[in-house]
C-alpha positions as CSV (number, residue, x, y, z in Angstrom):
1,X,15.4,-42.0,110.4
2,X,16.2,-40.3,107.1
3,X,15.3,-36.7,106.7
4,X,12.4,-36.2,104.8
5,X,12.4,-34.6,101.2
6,X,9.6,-32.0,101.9
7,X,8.1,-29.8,99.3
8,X,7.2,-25.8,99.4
9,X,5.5,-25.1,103.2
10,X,2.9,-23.5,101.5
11,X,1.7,-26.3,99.2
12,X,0.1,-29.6,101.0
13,X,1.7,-32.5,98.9
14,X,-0.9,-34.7,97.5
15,X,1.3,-37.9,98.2
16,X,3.6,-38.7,101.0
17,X,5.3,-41.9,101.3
18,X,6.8,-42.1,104.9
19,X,9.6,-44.3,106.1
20,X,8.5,-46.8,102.8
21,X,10.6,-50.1,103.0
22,X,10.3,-53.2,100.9
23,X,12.3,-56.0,101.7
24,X,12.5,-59.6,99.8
25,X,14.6,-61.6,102.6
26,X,17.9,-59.5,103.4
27,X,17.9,-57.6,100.3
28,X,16.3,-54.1,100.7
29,X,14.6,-52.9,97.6
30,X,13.5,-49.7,98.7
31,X,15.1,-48.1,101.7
32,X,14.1,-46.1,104.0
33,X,12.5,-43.3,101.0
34,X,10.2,-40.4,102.6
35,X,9.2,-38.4,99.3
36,X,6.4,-35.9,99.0
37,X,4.9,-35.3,95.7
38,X,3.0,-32.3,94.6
39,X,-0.7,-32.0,93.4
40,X,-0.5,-31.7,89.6
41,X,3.1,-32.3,89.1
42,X,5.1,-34.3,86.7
43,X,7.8,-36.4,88.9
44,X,10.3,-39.1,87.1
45,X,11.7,-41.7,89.0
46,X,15.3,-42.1,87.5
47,X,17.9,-44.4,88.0
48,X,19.3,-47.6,86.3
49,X,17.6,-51.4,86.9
50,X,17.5,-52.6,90.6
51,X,17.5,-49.3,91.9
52,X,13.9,-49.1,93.5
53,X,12.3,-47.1,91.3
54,X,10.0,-49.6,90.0
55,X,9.2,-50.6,93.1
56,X,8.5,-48.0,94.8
57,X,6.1,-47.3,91.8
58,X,4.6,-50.6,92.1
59,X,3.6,-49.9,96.4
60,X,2.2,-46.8,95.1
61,X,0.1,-48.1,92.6
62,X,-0.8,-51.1,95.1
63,X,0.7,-54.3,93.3
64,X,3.1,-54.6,96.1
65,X,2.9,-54.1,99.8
66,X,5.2,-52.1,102.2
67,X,7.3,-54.6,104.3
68,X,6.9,-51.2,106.5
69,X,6.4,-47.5,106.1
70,X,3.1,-45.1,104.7
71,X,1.9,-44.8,101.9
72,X,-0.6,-41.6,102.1
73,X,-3.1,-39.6,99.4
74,X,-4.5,-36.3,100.7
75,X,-3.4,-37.7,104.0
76,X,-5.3,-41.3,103.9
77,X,-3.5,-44.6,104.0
78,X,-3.8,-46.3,101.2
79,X,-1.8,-49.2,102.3
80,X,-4.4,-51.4,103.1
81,X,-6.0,-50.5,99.8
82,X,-6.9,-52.2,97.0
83,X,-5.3,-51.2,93.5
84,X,-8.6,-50.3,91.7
85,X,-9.9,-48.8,94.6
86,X,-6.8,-45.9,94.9
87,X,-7.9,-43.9,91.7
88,X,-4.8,-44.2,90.0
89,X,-4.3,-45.0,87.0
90,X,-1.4,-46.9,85.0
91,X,0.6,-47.4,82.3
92,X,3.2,-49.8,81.8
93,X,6.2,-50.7,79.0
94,X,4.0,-53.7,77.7
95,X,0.3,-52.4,76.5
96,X,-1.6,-55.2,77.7
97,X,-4.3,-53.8,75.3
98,X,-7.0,-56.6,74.6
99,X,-6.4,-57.8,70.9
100,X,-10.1,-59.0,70.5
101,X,-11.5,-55.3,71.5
102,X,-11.3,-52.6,68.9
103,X,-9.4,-49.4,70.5
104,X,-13.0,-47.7,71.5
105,X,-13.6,-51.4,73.7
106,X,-10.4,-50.8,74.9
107,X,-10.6,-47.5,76.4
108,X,-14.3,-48.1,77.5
109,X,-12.9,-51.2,79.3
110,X,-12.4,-49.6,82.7
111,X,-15.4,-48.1,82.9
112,X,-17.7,-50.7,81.8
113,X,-15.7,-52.2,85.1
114,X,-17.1,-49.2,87.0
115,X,-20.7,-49.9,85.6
116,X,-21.0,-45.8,84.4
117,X,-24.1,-45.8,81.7
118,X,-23.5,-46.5,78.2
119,X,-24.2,-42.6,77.3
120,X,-21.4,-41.8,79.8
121,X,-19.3,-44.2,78.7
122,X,-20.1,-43.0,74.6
123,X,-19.2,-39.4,75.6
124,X,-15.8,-40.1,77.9
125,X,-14.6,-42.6,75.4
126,X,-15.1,-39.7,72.8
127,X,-13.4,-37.6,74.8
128,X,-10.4,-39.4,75.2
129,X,-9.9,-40.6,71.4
130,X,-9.6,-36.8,70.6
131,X,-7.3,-36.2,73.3
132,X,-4.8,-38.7,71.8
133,X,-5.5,-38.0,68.1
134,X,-7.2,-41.6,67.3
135,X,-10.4,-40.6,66.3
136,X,-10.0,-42.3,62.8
137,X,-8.8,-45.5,64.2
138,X,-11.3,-45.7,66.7
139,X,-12.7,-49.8,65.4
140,X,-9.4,-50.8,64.3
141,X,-8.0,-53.9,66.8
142,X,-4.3,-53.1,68.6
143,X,-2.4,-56.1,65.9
144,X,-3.8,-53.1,63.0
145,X,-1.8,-50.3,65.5
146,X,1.5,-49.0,65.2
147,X,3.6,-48.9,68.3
148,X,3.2,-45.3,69.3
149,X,-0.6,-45.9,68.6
150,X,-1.0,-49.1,70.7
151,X,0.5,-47.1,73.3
152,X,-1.5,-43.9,73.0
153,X,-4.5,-46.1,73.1
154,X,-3.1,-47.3,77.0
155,X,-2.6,-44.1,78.3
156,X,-6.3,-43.4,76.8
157,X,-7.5,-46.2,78.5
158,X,-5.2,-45.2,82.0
159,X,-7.3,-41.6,81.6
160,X,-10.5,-42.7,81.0
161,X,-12.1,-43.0,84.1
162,X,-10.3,-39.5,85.6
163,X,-8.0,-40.5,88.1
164,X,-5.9,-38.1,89.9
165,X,-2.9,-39.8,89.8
166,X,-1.4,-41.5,86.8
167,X,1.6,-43.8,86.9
168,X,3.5,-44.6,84.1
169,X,6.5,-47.5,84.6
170,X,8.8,-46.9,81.2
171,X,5.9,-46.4,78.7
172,X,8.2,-45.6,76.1
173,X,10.8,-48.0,76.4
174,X,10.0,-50.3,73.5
175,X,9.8,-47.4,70.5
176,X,12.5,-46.4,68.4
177,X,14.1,-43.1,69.3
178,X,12.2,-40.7,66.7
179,X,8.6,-42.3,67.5
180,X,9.6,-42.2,71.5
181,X,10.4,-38.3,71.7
182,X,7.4,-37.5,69.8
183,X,5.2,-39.1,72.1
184,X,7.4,-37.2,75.0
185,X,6.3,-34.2,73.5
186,X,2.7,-35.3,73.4
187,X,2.8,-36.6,76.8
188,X,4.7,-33.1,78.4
189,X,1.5,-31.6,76.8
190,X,-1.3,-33.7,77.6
191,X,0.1,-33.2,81.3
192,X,-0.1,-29.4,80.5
193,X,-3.8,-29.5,79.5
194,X,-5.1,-31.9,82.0
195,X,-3.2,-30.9,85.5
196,X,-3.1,-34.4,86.8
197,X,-0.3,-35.9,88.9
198,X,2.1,-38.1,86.7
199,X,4.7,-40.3,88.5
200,X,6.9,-41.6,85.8
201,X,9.7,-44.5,85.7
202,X,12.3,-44.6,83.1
203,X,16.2,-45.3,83.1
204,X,17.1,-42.7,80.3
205,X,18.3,-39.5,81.7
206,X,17.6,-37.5,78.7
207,X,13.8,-38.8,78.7
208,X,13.8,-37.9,82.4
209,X,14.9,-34.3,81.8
210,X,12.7,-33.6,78.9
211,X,9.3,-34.5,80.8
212,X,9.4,-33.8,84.3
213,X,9.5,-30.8,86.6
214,X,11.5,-32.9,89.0
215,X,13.4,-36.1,89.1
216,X,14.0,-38.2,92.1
217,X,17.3,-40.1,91.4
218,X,17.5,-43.6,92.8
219,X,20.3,-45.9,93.6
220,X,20.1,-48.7,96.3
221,X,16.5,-48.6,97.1
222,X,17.5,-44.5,97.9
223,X,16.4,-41.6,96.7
224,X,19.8,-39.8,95.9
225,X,18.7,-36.6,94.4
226,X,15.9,-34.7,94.3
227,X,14.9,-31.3,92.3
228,X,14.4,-29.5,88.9
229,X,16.6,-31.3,85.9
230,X,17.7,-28.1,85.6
231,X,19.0,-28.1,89.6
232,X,20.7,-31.3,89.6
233,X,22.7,-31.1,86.7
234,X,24.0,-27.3,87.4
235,X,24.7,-28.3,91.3
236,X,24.8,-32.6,91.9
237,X,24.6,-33.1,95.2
238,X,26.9,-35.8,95.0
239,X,29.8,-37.0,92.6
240,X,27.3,-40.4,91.5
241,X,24.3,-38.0,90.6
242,X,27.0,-36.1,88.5
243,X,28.1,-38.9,86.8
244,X,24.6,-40.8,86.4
245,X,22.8,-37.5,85.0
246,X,24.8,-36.2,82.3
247,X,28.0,-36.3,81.1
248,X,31.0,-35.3,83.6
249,X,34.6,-34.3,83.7
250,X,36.3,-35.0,87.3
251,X,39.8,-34.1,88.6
252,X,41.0,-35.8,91.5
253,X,43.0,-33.2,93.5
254,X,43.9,-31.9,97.1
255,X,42.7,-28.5,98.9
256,X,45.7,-26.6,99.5
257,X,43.3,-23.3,101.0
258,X,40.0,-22.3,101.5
259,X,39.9,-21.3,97.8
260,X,42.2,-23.4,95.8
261,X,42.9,-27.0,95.0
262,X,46.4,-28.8,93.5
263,X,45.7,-30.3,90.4
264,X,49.0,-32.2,88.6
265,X,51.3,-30.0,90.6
266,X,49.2,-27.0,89.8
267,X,47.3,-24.9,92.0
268,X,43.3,-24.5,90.7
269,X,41.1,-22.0,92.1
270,X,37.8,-24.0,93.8
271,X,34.6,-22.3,95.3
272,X,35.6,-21.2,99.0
273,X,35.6,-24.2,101.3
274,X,35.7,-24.7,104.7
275,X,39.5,-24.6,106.2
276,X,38.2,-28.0,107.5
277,X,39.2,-29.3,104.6
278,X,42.3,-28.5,104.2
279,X,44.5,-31.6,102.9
280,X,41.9,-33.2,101.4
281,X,41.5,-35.1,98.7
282,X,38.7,-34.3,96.6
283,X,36.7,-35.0,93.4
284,X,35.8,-31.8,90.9
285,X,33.6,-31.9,88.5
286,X,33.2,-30.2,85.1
287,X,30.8,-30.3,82.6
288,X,32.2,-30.7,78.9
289,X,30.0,-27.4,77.8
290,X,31.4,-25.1,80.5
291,X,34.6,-25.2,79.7
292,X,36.4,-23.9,76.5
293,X,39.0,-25.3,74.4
294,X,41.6,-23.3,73.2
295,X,44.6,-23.3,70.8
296,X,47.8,-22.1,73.0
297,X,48.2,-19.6,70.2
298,X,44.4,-18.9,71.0
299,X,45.3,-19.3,74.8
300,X,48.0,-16.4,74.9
301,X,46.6,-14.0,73.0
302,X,44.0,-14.0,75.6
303,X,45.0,-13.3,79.2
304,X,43.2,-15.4,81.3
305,X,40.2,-13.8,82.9
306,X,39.6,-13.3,86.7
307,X,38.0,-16.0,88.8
308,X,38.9,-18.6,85.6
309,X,41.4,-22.1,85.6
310,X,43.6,-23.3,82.9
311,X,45.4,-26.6,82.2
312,X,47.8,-27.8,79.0
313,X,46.4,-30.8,77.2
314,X,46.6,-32.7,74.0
315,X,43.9,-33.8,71.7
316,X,43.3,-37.4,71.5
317,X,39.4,-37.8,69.5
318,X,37.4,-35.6,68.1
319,X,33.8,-36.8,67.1
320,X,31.5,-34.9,65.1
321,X,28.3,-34.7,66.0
322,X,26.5,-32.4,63.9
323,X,26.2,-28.9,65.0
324,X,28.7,-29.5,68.2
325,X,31.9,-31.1,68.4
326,X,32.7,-33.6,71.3
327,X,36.8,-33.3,71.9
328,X,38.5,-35.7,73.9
329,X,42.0,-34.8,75.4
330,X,44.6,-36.1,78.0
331,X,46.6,-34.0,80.7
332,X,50.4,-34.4,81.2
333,X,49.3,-36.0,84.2
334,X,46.9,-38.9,82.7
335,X,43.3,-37.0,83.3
336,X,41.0,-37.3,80.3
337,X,38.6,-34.9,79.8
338,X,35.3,-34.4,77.2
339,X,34.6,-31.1,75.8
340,X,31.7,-30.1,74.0
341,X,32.0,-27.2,71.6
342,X,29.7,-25.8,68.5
343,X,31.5,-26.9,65.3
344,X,32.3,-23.9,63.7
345,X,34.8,-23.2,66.9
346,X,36.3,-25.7,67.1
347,X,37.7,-26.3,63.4
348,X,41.3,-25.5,64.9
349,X,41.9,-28.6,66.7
350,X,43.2,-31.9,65.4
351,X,44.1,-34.9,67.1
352,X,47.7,-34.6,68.7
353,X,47.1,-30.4,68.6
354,X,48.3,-29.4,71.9
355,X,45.7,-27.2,73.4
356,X,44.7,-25.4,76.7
357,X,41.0,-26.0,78.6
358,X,39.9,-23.2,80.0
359,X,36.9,-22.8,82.7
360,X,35.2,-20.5,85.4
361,X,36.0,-21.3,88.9
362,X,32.8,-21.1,89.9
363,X,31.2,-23.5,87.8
364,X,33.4,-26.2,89.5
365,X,31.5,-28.8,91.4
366,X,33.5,-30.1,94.4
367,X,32.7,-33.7,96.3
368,X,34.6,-34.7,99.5
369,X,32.7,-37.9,100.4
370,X,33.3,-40.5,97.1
371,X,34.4,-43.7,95.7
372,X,35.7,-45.1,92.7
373,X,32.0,-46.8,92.2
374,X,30.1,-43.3,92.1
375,X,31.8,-42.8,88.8
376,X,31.4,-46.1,87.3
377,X,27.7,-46.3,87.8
378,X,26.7,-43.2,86.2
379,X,25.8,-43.6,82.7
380,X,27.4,-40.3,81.5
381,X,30.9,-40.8,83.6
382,X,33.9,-40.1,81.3
């Protein structure tokens, strides 16, 4: 049995999904996931297509059922409950707004379901067009609705009736770029003002970290990380949820002592391991803004500074991108390696300049259990 991702002891999660399997024949959709989520929180399901995330969303939500495993809510089963009995609402990639209702039919639409009175039904539908600015469009049909409208209009209509949990299975997947992270912004804050849970799907890692206060990372039908955006891309737990959220340098090299690794026939200094691993061959990881690239004129003017690493390289690309600088470059051994620096630093360097990266020790990331796959899945691998 997998251990179980628990939250704070002194916060009672509102869900818990125990044990949760789906199976279709051999292959295992979800596997194995215990997951508690919190009362109020925003939580993003992350990972790339085929990963479980969507499925696991969809058991929650009640579309599919558990080949085995709990699915509780305040500590009830809902597993044997009907989806518009579970008061949750959700939201999905495709509208599914009705194109003969005007948007005020549309968002009433659940709870003429429910049977509420018409004054009830006038004052929550009111409610909820001023919540998502569409007060002036209110008898306009979805075909006379832009995108981001037609979509504000579903998570309207996923509101209306209250629920306590809202599910949202990439909502903004079909809007340009611009239109997508305004509605981001709108949907960080609407979770602000209204304090309900929000269990959100999407594949794009920067979405992920812009919206939630934590992501579970999936691969496999496995939730591979778990924690603050902020958590998981300082410490990855493992060299695939490096390379899936963010961008990554890694170094192949061996342990020499508990405090420093060989790297291209050159000893680096590594956070203290175990003597356990002495001999081994490991994976360290760097990410391109934490370490900085120097001129070798640059490089011995300035001694290098307790508890930091330095290797020779050569500039291969450099790709401007506004107020930053991404700068490829190649090790005499073969490693390549992305740096990320401000653009008004980094004006020395040239492709071909020969240059020196430079980097605390202790912002190196060190895996001992990895595979050549774990850093071709990840989106961000370099």
């Amino acid at each position: 049995m997998s251990a179980v991702l628990k939250t704070s002891d002194e916060q009672v999660p509102l869900v818990s999904l125990r044990n949760l399997n789906k199976h279709y024949g051999d292959f295992a959709a979800v596997d194995n996931i215990n997951l508690d989520i919190r009362d109020g929180e925003f939580l993003t399901f992350l990972g790339s297509s085929g990963s479980g995330k969507s499925t696991t969303l969809a058991m929650l939500a009640g579309f599919e059922t558990p080949s085995s495993g709990e699915i509780l809510v305040n500590g009830q089963s809902l597993v044997k409950v009907p989806p518009h009995k579970r008061d949750i609402g959700m939201v999905f990639q495709r509208y599914s707004l009705f194109p003969h209702l005007d948007v005020r039919a549309n968002i009433a639409f659940p709870l003429t379901l429910r049977k509420l009175s018409t004054a009830e039904i006038e004052k929550r539908v009111d409610a909820m067009l001023k919540l998502v600015q569409l007060e002036a469009f209110a008898h306009r049909r979805p075909a006379q609705l832009s995108g981001g409208q037609q979509q504000r209009v579903a998570i309207a209509r996923a509101l209306v009736y209250e629920p306590r949990i809202l599910l949202m299975d990439e909502p903004l997947g079909a809007l340009d770029k611009k239109l997508r992270e305004d509605l981001q912004d709108e949907l960080r804050h609407l979770h602000r003002r209204l304090g309900i849970t929000i269990v959100y799907v999407t594949h794009d890692q920067e979405e992920a970290m812009r919206l939630s206060q934590r992501i579970a990372i999936f691969s496999h039908g496995k939730i591979v990380g778990l924690g603050t955006g902020s958590d998981l891309y300082q410490a990855p737990p493992s060299a695939f949820v490096a390379s899936f959220l963010g961008n990554s340098n890694f170094l192949r090299a061996k342990v020499v002592d508990t405090q420093q690794a060989m790297f291209e026939q050159r000893p680096l200094l590594v956070p203290a391991q175990s003597t356990q691993h002495l001999g081994q061959e490991v994976l360290l990881m760097i990410r391109p803004e934490q370490a900085q690239l120097l001129t070798v004129e640059q490089a011995n003017a300035t001694p290098l500074p307790l508890g930091h690493n330095e290797i020779d390289a050569r500039v291969e690309e450099i790709v401007f991108l506004g107020e930053s600088l991404t700068c490829s470059v190649i090790t005499a051994g073969g490693s390549r390696l992305s740096l990320k620096a401000l653009s008004i630093a980094a004006t020395a360097h040239q492709p071909g300049s020969e240059v020196r990266v430079r980097w605390q020790a202790a912002r190196t990331c060190i895996y001992y259990d990895w595979n050549e796959s774990d850093l071709l899945k990840g989106a961000g691998s370099h």
